[in-house]
C-alpha positions as CSV (number, residue, x, y, z in Angstrom):
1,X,-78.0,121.8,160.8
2,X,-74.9,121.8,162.5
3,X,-75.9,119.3,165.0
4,X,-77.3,117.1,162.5
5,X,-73.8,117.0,160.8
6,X,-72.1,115.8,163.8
7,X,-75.0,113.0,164.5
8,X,-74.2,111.7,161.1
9,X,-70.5,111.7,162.0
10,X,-70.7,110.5,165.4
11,X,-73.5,107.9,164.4
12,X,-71.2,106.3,162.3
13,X,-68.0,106.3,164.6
14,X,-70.3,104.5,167.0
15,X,-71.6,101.9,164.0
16,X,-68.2,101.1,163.4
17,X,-66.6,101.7,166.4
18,X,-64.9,98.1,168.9
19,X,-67.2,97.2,171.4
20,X,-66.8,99.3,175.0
21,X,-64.1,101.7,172.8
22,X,-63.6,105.2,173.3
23,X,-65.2,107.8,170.7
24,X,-63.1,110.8,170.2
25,X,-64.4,114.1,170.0
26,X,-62.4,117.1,170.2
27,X,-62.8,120.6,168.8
28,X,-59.6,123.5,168.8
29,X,-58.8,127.0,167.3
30,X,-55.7,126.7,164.9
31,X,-55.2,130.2,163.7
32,X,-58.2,131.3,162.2
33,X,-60.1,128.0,162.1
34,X,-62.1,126.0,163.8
35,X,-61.0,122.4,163.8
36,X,-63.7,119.5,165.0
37,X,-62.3,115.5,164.6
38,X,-64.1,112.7,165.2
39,X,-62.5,109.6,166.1
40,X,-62.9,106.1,166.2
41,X,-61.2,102.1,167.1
42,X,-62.3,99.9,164.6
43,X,-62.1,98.4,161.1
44,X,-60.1,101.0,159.0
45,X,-61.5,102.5,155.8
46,X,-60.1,99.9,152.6
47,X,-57.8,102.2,150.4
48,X,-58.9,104.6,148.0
49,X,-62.4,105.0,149.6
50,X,-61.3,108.0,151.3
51,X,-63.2,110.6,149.2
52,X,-65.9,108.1,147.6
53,X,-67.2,107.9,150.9
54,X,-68.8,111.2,151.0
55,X,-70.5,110.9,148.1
56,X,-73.9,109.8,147.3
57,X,-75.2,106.2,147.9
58,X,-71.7,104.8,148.7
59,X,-71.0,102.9,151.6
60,X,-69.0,99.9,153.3
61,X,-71.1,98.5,155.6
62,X,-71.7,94.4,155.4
63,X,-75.4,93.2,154.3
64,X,-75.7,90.7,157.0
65,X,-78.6,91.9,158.2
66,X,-81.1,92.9,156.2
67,X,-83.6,94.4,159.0
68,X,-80.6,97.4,158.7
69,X,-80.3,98.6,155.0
70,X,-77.7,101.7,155.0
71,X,-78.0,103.9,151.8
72,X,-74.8,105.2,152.1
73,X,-76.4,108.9,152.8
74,X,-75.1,109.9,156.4
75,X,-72.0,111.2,155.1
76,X,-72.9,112.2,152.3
77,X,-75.6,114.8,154.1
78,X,-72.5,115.4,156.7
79,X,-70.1,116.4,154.1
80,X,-73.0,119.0,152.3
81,X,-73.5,120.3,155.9
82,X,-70.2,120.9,156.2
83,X,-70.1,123.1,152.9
84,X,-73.3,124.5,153.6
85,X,-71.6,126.0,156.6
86,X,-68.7,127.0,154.8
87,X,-66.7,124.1,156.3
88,X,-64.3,121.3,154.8
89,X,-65.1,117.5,155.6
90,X,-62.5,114.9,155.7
91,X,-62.3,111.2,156.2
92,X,-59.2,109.4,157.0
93,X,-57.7,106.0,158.5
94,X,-56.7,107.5,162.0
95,X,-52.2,107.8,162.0
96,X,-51.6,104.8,164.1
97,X,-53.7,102.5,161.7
98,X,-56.5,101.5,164.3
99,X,-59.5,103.7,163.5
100,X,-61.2,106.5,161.2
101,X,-60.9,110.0,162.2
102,X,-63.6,112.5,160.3
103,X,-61.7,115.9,160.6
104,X,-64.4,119.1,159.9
105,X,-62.1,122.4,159.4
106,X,-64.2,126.0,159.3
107,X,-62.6,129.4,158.7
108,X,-64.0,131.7,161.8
């Protein structure tokens, strides 16, 4: 299960990531918790989508294509990963404005 939360997360870095950019994945101890981000260049999230964005059947992708329907679930099952493992999940415009960077924080 954990695994399948970060496919979800890193699935979607890629989706929405610049062509031939650099994913970011990087995991550390920070006193007694386990700290995994996830981090993209691309579009940044519009404002105030934060938090709706792990929710159920919400998502921001274009239609253009419809061969590729998105149900806005991948987070959503990331995020109830994340809680199922104890764990915190947290979406955010990366600080320099150029990205999304999905921060997972888990007490050890």
């Amino acid at each position: 299960l954990f695994a399948q939360m970060l496919d979800k997360v890193l699935a979607n870095a890629i989706d929405f990531a610049e062509p031939d950019s650099t994913i970011t994945l990087r995991m550390a101890q920070q006193q007694a918790q386990l700290v995994i981000t996830i981090s993209n260049i691309g579009p940044t999230l519009p404002q105030n989508m934060h938090d709706q964005l792990l929710e159920s059947m919400v998502s921001i992708r274009s239609v253009d294509d419809p061969q590729q329907v998105h149900l806005g679930l991948g987070l959503y099952i990331a995020n109830m990963l994340a809680m199922y493992h104890h764990g915190k999940m947290q979406i955010a415009n990366s600080v320099e404005e150029n990205g999304v960077t999905v921060r997972f924080t888990f007490t050890l």
